[in-house]
N, C-alpha and C positions, 0 to 999 in steps of 0.2 A: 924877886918880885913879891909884893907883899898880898896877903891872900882878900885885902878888899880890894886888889887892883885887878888880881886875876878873877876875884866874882863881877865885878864891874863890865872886865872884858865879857865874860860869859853871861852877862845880861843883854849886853850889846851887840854879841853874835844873836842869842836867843831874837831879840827882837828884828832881826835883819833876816832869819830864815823865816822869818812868819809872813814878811811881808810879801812874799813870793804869791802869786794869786793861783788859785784853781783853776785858771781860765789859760787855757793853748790857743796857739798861733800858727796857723799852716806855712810853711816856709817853703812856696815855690823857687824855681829859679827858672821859668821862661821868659826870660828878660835878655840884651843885650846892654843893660846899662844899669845892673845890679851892682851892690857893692860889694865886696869879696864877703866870703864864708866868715875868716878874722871878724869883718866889721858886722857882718848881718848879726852872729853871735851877740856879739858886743851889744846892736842896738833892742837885743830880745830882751837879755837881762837886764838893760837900762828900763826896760818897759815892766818892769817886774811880772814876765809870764811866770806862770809856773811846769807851763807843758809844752813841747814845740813835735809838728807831723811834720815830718817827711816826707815825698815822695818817690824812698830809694834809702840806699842806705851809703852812702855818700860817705865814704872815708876820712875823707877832710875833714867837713864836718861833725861826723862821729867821733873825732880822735878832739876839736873844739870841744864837743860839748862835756867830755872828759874831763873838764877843769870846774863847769857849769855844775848848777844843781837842779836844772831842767830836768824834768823826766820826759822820755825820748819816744817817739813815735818812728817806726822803720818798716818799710813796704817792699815787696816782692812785686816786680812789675809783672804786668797780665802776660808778656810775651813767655814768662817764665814759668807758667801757671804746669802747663801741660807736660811738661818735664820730671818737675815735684811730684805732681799727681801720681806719674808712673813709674816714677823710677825712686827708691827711697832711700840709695846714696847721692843723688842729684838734693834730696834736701836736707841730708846729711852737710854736703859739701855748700850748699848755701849756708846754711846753720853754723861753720867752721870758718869761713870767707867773711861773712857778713856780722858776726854776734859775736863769736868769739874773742877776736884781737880786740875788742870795745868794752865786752862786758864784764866786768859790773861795774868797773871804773865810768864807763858812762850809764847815764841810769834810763838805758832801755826798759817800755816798762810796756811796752805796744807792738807787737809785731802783727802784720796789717798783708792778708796773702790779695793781691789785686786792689783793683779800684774800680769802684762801680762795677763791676763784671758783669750782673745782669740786666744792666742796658745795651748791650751789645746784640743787636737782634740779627745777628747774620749768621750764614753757616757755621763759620768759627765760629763766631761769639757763644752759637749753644754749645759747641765742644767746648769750649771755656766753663760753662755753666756747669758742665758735665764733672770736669777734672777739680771743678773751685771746693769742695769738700774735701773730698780724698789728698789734694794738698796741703791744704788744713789736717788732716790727721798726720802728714808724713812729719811736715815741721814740727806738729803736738811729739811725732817719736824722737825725732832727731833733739829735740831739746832734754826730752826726757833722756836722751841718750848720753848729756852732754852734762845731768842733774840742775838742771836752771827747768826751774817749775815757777818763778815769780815774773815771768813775760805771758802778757795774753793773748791768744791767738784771736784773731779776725777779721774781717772783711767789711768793707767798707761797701755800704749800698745805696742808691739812689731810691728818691720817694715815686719812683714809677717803678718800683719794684711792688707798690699795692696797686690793686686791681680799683678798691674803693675808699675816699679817704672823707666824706661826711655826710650824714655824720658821724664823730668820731667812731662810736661803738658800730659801725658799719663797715670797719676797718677788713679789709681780706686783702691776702695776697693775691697776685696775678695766676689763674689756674696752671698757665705752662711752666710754671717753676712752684706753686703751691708742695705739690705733694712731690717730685723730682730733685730738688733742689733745698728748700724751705726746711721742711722737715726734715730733715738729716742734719741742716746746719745747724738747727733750733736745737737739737739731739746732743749735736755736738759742743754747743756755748753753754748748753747748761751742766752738760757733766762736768764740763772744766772749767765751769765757775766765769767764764769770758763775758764779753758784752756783748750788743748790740750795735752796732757800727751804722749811724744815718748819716750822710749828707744831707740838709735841709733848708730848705730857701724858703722863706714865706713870699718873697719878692716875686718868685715867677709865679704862684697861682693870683697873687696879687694884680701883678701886669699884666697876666689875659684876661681878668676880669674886675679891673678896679672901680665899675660902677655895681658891683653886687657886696664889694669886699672895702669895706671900711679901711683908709690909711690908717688912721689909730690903733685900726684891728692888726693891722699887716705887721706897726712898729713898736706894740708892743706897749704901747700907753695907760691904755685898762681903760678908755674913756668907753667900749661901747662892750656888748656879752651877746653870748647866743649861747640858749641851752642844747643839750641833746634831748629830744625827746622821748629816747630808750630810757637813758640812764638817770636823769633829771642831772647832770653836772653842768655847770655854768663856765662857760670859756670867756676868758676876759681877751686872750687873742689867738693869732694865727698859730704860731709856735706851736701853744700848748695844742691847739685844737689837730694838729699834724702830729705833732709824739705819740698823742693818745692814739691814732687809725693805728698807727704801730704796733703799740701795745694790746688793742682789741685784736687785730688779726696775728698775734703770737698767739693769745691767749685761744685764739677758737681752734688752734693745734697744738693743743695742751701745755702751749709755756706760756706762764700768766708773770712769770716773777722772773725773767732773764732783762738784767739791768742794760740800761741805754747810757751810748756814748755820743755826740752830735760830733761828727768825727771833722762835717764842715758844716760851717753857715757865715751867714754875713750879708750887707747890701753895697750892691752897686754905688759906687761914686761918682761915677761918670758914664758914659753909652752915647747912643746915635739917638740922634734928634726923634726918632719914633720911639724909642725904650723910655716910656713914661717913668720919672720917680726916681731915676739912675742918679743925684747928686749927692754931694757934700753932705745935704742937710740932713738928708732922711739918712743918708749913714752912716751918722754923727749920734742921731738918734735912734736908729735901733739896734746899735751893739753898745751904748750907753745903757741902755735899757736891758738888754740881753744880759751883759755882765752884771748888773744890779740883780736882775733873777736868779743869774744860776750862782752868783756869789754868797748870799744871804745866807747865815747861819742862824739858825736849823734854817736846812734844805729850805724851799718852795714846795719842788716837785712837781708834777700835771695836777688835775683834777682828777683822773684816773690812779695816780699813784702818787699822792700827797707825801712832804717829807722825805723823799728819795731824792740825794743828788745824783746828776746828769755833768759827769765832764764834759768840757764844751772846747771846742777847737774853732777861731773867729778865724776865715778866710777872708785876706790873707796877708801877710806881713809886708807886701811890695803889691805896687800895679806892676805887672808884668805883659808887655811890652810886647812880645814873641806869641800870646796865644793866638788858636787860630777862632773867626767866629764874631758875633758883633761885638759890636764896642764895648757893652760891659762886661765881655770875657777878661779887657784886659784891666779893668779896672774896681777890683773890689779889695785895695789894698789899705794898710792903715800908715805904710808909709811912703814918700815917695821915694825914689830912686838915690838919692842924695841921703839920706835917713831923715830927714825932716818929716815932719806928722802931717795928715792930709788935715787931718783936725784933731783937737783933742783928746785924750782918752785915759782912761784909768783903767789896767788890767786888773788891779787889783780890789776895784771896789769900796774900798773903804776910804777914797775922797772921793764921791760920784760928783760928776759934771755936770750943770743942771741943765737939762734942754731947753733951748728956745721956745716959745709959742706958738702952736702948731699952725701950720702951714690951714689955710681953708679948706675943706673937701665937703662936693657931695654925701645928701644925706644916702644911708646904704642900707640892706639888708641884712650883712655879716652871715652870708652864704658862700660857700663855695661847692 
């Protein structure tokens, strides 16, 4: 082979690993009429992600994605939290079971101890609360134990994990986990260099109150702003105005600079006849939108922390079928069941799809 053929080929891999996007893709499987793991694979890298969650660490799938150039997101379910916590050849033996036989041949790059854990407001769920640190640290030893120091530990949390979220610089955590919980984790993501793990919907503060909360605001258009009046920073929308309450209430327990992951987000497709704004259109438009932001080189960032990139995980790669809950539980997916697209999309940004013309809305406030 002559060596302009073999530069040629090496321009033409070069250019095909580029086009891999920043943007992940949560890969449920609560469905009964999901396509196999083989095909799901299949239709991630036809979407050119570049990142795919888990919820579990699914051997099948893990031993797939081994061939893939995805980097790999893998979860420890909550049932398994308290075991970890207390026992530190229980996460030894998960660490050995779970990472081992995978890594580094697949590119785990996310290990995730629970899901949402501190929305669980029951007896258990605070023993959860209790053990969700200390299990974090056993995995942190059991990897070190294992020399795999390039997986990052953390936990994924919901935005009712803050007590107050506008405006933004008004951001705190919830007081029963502030100082029990919060800070110890905060403790713990910062010495090891980890992230910050949100799930985050602009959709639901949107839908309880869509006559204060500009659609625009919600999907991320830039048509309308509201300043902070602490900080003088100007929010063009929802998103950003929700990351920042995050990053003020780090920073008032002395972590100003522990970088964020958006572990979920996404809009509804579909819902019951009361679930305002659940279609096609709007969620068409605000993960079009969303991946134009968090794609854009140099970074965006918030208004709070300009030029910072934010990996972003879009829920979720199927409507899934099997959740329990209203309608738009099961339907925030980008494709359908058969791998046909609910509607267009570009994971990777660099042909963006141009949205429609916005739908009419009341004039609003851009409160919430």
């Amino acid at each position: 082979m002559s060596h302009l053929v073999v530069f040629l080929l090496y321009l033409l891999w070069i250019t095909r690993t580029k086009v891999s996007s920043n943007i992940g893709v949560n890969y449920g499987q609560l469905g009964n009429n999901l396509p196999s793991p083989q095909r799901s694979i299949e239709l991630l890298t036809s979407m050119k992600a570049g990142l795919v969650k888990l919820y579990d660490a699914n051997p099948e799938i893990l031993r797939l994605l081994s061939t893939t150039k995805l980097k790999v997101s893998i979860m420890i379910p909550n049932n398994e939290i308290a075991g970890i916590a207390t026992n530190q050849s229980m996460a030894d033996e998960w660490v050995r079971n779970n990472v081992l036989p995978y890594y580094p041949k697949t590119l785990i790059r996310y290990l995730l101890v629970g899901n949402e854990v501190l929305s669980y407001n029951s007896e258990q769920g605070h023993q959860m609360w209790n053990d969700l640190v200390p299990a974090m640290r056993n995995i942190e030893r059991s990897l070190k134990g294992q020399n795999i120091r390039d997986i990052k530990i953390g936990t994924p949390l919901a935005m009712d994990v803050l007590q107050s979220t506008f405006p933004p610089s008004s951001g705190t955590f919830r007081p029963d986990v502030r100082d029990s919980v919060m800070a110890p984790m905060l403790k713990f993501l910062n010495r090891t260099k980890s992230f910050f793990f949100i799930d985050i919907y602009p959709y639901f503060p949107w839908s309880q109150n869509p006559h204060n909360i500009s659609i625009d605001f919600a999907l991320l258009r830039g048509n309308s702003s509201i300043r902070d009046p602490a900080t003088g920073l100007l929010y063009t929308n929802l998103l950003d105005q929700m990351l920042d309450s995050l990053i003020f209430a780090m920073s008032k327990l002395g972590y100003p600079n522990i970088n964020l992951v958006v572990s979920e987000t996404g809009w509804p497709n579909s819902g019951d006849e009361e679930e305002l704004g659940a279609n096609t259109f709007n969620a068409a438009t605000y993960n079009r939108n969303l991946i134009l932001k968090m794609s854009t080189k140099p970074p965006i960032g918030t208004p709070a922390r300009p030029g910072v990139a934010i990996p972003t995980f879009i829920f979720s790669l199927f409507d899934e079928n099997q959740k329990p809950g209203s309608g738009t539980e099961r339907h925030w997916g980008l494709l359908h069941p058969d791998g046909t697209p609910i509607y267009d999309i570009d994971l990777t940004g660099k042909h963006p799809i141009t949205n429609p013309a916005p739908l009419p809305a009341p004039k609003s406030q851009f409160t919430v």
